[in-house]
C-alpha positions in Angstrom: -6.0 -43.1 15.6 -8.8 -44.9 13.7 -8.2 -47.9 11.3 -7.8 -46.7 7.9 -5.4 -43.9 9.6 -3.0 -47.4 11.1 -3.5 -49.2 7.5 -2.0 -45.6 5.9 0.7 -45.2 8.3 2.0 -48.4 8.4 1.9 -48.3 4.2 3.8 -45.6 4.5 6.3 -46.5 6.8 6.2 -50.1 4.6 7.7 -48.2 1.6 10.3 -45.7 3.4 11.6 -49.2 5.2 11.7 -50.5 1.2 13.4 -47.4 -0.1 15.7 -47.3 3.3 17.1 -51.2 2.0 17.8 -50.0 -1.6 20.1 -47.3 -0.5 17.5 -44.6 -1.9 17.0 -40.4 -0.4 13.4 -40.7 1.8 13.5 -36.9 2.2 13.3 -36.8 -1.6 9.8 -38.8 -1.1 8.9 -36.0 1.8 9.5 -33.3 0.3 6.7 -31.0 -1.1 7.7 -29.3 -4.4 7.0 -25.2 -4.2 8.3 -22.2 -6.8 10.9 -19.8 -4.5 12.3 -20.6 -1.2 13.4 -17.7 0.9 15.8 -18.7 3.4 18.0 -17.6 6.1 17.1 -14.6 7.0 15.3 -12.8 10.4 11.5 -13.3 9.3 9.0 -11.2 10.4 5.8 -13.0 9.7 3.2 -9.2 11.2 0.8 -12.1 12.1 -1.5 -12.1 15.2 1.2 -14.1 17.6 3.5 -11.3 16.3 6.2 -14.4 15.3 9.5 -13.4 14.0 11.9 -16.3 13.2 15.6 -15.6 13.6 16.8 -18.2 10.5 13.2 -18.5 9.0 12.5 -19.6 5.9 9.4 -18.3 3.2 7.9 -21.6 0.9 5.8 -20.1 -1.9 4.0 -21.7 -4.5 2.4 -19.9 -7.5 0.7 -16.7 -6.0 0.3 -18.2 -2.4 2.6 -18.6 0.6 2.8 -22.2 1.2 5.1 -22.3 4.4 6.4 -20.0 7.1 9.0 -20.8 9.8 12.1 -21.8 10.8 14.3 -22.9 8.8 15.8 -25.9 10.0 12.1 -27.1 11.3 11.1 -26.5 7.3 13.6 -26.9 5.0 13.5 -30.7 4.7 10.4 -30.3 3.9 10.2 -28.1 0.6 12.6 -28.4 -2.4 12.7 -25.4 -5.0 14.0 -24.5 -8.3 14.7 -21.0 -7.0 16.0 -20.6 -3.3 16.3 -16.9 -2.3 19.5 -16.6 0.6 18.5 -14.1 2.9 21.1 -14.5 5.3 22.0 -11.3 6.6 18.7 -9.9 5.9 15.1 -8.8 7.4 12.3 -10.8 5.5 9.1 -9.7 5.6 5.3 -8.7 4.5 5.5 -5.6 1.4 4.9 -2.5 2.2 1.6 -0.9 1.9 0.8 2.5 0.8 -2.4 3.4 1.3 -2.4 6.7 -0.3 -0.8 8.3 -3.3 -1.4 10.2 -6.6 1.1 8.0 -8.6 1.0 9.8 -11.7 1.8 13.4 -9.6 5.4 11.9 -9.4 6.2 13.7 -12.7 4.9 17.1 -10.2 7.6 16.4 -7.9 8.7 19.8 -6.7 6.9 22.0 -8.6 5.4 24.0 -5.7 6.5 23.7 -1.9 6.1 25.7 1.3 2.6 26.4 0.6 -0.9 25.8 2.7 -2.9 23.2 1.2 -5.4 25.5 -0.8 -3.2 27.4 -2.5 -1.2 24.3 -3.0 -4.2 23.0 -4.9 -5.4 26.1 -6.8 -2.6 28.0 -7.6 -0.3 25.2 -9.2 -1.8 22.0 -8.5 -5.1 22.3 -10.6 -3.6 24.4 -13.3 -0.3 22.1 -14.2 -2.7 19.5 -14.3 -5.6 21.1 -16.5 -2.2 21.7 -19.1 -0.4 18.7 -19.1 -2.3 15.8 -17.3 -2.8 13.3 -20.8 -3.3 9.2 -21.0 0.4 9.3 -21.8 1.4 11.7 -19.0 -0.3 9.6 -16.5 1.2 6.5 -18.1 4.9 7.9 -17.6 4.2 9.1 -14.3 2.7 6.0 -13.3 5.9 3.9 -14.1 8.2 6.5 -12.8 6.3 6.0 -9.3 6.0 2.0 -9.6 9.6 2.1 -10.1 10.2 4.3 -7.6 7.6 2.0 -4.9 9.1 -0.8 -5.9 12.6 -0.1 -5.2 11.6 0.7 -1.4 9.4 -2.3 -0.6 6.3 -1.5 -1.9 3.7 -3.9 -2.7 0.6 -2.8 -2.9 -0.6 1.2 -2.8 -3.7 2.6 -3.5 -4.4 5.8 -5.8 -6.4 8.4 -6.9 -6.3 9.9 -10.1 -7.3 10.6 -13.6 -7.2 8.3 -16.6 -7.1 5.6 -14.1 -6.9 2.9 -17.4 -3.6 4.2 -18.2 -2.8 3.9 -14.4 -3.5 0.4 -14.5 -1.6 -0.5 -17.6 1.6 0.6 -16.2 0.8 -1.2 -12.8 0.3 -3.9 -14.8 3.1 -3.2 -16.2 5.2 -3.2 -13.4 3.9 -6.2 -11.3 2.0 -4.2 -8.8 -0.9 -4.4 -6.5 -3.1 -1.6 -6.2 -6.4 -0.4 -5.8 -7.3 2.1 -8.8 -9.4 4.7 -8.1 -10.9 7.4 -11.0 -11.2 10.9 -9.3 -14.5 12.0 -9.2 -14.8 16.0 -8.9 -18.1 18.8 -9.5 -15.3 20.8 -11.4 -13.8 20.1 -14.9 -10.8 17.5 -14.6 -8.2 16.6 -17.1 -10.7 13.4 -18.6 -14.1 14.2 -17.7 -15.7 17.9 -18.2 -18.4 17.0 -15.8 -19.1 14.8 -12.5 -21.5 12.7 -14.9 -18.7 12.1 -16.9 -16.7 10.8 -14.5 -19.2 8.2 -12.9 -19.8 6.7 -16.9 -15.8 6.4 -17.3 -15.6 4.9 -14.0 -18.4 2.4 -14.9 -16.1 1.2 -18.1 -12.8 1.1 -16.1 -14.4 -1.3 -13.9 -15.1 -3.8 -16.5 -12.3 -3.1 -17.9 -10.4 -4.2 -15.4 -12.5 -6.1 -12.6 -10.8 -9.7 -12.0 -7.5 -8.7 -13.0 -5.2 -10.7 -10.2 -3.4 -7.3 -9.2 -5.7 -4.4 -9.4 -8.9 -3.6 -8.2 -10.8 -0.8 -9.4 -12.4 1.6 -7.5 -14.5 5.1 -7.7 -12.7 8.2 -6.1 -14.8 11.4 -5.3 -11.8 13.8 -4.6 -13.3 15.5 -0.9 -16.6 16.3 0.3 -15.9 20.6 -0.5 -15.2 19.4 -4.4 -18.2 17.4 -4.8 -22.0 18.6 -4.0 -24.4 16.2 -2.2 -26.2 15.0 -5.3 -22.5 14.0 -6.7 -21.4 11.7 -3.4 -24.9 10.2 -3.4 -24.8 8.8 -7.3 -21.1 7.6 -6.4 -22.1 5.9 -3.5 -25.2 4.3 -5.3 -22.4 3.3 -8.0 -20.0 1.8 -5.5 -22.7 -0.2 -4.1 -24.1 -1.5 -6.9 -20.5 -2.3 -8.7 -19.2 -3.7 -5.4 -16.2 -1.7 -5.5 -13.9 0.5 -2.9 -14.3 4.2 -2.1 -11.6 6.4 -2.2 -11.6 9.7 -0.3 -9.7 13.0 0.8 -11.8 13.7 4.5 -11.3 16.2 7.1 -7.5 17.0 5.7 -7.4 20.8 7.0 -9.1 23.0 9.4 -10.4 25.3 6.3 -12.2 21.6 5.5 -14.2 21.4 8.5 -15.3 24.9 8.6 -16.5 25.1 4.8 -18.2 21.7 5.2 -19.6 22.4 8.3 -20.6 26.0 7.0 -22.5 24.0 4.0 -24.5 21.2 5.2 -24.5 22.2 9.3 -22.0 18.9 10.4 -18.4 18.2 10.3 -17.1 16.2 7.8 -17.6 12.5 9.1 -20.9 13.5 10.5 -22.0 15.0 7.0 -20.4 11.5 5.1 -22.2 9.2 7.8 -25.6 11.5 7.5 -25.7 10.9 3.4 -24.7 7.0 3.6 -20.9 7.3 2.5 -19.3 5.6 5.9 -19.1 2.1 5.4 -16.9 -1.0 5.3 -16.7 0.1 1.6 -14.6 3.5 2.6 -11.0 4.2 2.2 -10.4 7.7 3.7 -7.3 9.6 3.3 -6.1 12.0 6.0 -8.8 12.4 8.5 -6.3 14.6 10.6 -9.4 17.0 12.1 -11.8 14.7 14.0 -13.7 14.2 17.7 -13.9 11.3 19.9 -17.7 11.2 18.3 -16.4 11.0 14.7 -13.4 8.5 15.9 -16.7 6.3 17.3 -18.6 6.7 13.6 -15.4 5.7 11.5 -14.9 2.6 14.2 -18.8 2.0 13.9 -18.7 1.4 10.7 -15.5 0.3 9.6 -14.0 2.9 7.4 -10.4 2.0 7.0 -8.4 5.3 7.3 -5.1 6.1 6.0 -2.7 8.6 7.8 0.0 10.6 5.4 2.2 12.7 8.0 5.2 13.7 5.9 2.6 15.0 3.3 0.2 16.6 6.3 3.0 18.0 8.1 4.7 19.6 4.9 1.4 21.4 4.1 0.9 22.7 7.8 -2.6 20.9 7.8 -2.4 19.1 11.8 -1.8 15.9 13.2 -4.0 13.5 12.7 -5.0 11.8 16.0 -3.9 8.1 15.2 -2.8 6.7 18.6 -6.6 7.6 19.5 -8.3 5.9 16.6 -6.4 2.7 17.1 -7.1 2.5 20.8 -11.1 3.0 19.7 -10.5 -0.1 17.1 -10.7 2.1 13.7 -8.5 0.1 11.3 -5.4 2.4 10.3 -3.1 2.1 7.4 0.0 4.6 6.4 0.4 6.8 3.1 3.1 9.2 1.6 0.3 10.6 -0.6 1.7 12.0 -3.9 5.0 13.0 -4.5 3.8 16.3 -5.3 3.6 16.6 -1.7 5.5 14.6 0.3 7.9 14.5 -2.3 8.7 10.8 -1.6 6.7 7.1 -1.9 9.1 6.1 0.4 7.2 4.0 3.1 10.2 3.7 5.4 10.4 7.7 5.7 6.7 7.3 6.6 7.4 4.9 9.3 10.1 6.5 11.0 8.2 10.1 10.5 4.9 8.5 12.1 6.5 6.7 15.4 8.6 10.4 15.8 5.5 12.4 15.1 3.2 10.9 17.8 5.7 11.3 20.3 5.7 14.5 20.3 2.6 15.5 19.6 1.6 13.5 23.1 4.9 13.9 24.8 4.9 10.0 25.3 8.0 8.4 24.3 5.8 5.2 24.0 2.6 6.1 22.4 3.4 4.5 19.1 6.2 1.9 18.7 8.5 0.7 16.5 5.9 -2.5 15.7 3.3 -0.4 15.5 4.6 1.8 12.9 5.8 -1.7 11.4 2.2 -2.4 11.5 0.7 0.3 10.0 2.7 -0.1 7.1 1.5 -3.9 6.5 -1.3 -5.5 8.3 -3.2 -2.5 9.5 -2.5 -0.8 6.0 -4.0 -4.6 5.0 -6.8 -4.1 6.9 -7.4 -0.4 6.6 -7.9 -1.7 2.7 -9.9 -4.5 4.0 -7.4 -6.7 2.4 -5.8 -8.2 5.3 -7.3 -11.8 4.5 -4.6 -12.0 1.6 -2.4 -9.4 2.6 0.0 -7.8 5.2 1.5 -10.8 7.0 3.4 -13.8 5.9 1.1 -16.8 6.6 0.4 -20.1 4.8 -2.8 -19.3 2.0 -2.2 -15.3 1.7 -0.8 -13.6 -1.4 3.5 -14.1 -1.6 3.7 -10.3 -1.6 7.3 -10.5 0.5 10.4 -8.5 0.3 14.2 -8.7 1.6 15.9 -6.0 3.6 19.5 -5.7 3.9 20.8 -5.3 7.3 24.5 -4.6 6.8 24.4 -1.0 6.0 26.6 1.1 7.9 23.3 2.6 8.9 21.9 -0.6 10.4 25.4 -1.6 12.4 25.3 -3.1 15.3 21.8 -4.7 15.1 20.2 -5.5 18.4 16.6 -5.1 17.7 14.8 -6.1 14.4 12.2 -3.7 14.2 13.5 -0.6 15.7 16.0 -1.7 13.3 13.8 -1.6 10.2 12.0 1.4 11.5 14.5 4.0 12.9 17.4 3.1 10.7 16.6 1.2 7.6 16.0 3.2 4.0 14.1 2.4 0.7 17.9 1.9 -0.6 18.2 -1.2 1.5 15.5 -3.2 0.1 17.5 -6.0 -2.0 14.5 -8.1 -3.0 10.7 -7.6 -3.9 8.1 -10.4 -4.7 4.8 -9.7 -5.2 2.1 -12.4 -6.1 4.9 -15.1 -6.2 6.8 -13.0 -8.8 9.9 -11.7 -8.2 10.2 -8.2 -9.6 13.2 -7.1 -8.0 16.6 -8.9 -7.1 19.3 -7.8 -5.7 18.2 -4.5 -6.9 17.7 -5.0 -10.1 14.1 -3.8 -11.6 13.1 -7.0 -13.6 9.3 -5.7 -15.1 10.1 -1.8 -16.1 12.7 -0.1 -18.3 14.6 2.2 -16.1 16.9 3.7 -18.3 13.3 5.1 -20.9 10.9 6.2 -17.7 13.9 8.4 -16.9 14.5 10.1 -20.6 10.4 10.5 -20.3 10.0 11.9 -16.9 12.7 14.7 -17.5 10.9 15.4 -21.1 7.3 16.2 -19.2 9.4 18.1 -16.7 10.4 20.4 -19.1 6.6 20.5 -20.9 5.2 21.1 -17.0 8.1 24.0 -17.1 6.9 25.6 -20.2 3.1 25.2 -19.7 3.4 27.2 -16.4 5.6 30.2 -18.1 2.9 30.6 -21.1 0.3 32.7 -20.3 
């Protein structure tokens, strides 16, 4: 210890000694001042050591995590206005989607039990050329932050039209999200052509680049609905915006052949041959693909995002996951929309993905309870390339944190956390949701959205999809 550290110490041990002989509180002096405290319960931090505190304790301050530990190590530490008892509870990092259609909520169960193409063209593309509006995506949009929210959602990532309205109700609602505006060769719901698109991407950026919660982004809807010429002026515009790529790639067998059919390569090898697989790449699905292709999305470190409720509903294959996280590809997990799926329930993906893998490689240990925990937080984090500020509780990242009951019938007896939290636990037994050091959900309670009005709304465009479908 140098000098001028011995001249601070002993000053500082000078004044407790002072305070200690006028009868006055030295923790009071100690003690750092934060926003929220969350205390009490099991804490799973998702960081590299893998840490998980049994009566841990969350300090946040503004937007940032401040502290994260055990409890009795911490608490004298940090005083609060706000002290969050999680006793009895699972605290941990928010749930990440990595893939949805938010607005499609308001499609929920409007065609089932069909492939993937007819899916698309026979009810998919047709409700939305009659209904799809600013004000339908709005609703939508809300219904599905609600929805998100209530399970443990923190951040997701979308694709869709009027993207502006998307991120007003995020917004709204106290989200994260990266928002990206569907890019497609055909006629969509707000842009008649591709050029369209790219020039009301370019002003939804600026409209909403810095905003603390969103992030815009540019979202060309597959490689077989967009030519060549289209994925090449959308990469040139995500590069020179600096913005996130989001993309539907190798979802289906039919996918590969047409692609492959077109340009003479498989999907990844076609993306990687026109410049489109890069750090800057979010793709969704990627369920048909070598070892070569696993190689080009680790190569150049394409996040991918696996959906297997919404893959296996539409018959499209199992996307080789336990493979592409042995070869280092960052992975995330998705419901997609609830069109699909018909969920955004992040726990159902969890518990679908560890179950899915084992039987697809008849290894009962191929993908774990943790590693489905993972997926769902820091992979998802770093399949968005996010995982500096999210996906983990640790001191300087984003207080995106939630609180899981434990106590359900359900969940009884408890013997291991996160097989716990995976194979048990429901989107109904998330009590608590911060997200950016806001608290947006206590004990249940939606604090940022009006329940009781997205609910009148929802069931009025349900009956408009109804009616659009019957009129010829």
């Amino acid at each position: 210890m140098n000098r001028k550290h011995t001249i601070a110490h002993s000053l500082v041990a000078l004044l407790i000694g002072s305070m200690v002989a006028l009868g006055l509180d030295t923790a009071r002096l100690e003690r750092q001042s934060v926003d929220l405290l969350i205390e009490g319960g099991i804490t799973l931090t998702m960081n590299a050591a893998g840490q998980v505190f049994s009566d841990g304790l969350v300090a946040i301050r503004g937007d940032r995590i401040v502290a994260v530990g055990d409890r009795r190590e911490l608490a004298s530490r940090f005083s609060a206005a706000r002290v969050i008892d999680a006793r009895g509870a699972a605290v941990m990092p928010g749930l990440i989607n990595g893939h949805t259609h938010a607005a499609m909520s308001l499609f929920r169960g409007i065609a089932d039990d069909l492939v993937l193409q007819e899916w698309l063209t026979r009810y998919i593309f047709p409700a939305e050329a009659k209904n799809v509006t600013r004000e339908f995506v709005y609703w939508g949009t809300l219904l599905a932050c609600w929805e998100m929210i209530r399970g443990g959602t923190t951040t997701f990532v979308d694709m869709y039209y009027y993207e502006s309205s998307v991120a007003k109700a995020v917004a709204q609602a106290g989200l994260r999200a990266i928002l990206a505006e569907t890019i497609l060769d055909l006629p969509s719901p707000d842009s008649r052509t591709p050029q369209l698109a790219l020039q009301y991407t370019e002003r939804f950026v600026a409209q909403w680049r810095g905003h603390p919660l969103i992030i815009p982004a540019i979202g060309p809807h597959a490689p077989y609905t967009n030519s060549t010429v289209t994925l090449r002026r959308v990469n040139r515009l995500a590069e020179r915006l600096r913005i996130p790529i989001v993309m539907h790639v190798a979802e289906t067998e039919t996918e590969v052949r047409d692609i492959t059919r077109r340009y003479g390569a498989r999907p990844i090898r076609y993306l990687d041959e026109i410049g489109l697989l890069s750090p800057r790449l979010i793709a969704a699905h990627v369920v048909h693909v070598d070892e070569r292709e696993i190689a080009l999305l680790g190569r150049h470190h394409v996040g991918v995002i696996h959906n297997p409720q919404s893959n296996m509903k539409l018959a499209s294959g199992i996307a080789p996951v336990p493979r592409m996280i042995r070869a280092g590809v960052a992975v995330g997990l998705g419901t997609d929309g609830a069109a699909s799926n018909n969920t955004l329930d992040m726990f159902e993906a969890m518990k679908t993905t560890a179950l899915l893998h084992k039987v697809a490689t008849g290894d009962p240990r191929v993908l774990n309870a943790h590693q489905a925990l993972a997926l769902a937080t820091i992979g998802g984090a770093r399949a968005l390339h996010l995982e500096k500020e999210i996906g983990s509780l640790e001191p300087g990242k984003r207080a995106d944190v939630i609180v899981v009951g434990l106590d359900a019938p359900h969940q009884i007896p408890l013997y291991d956390v996160e097989s716990q939290l995976v194979y048990a636990s429901r989107a109904s037994d998330v009590r608590t949701v911060i997200i950016n050091g806001r608290v947006v959900m206590r004990d249940g309670n939606l604090l940022t959205l009006d329940t009781a009005a997205i609910r009148i709304k929802a069931n009025e465009f349900r009956d408009k999809v109804v009616k659009s479908l019957k009129a010829k």
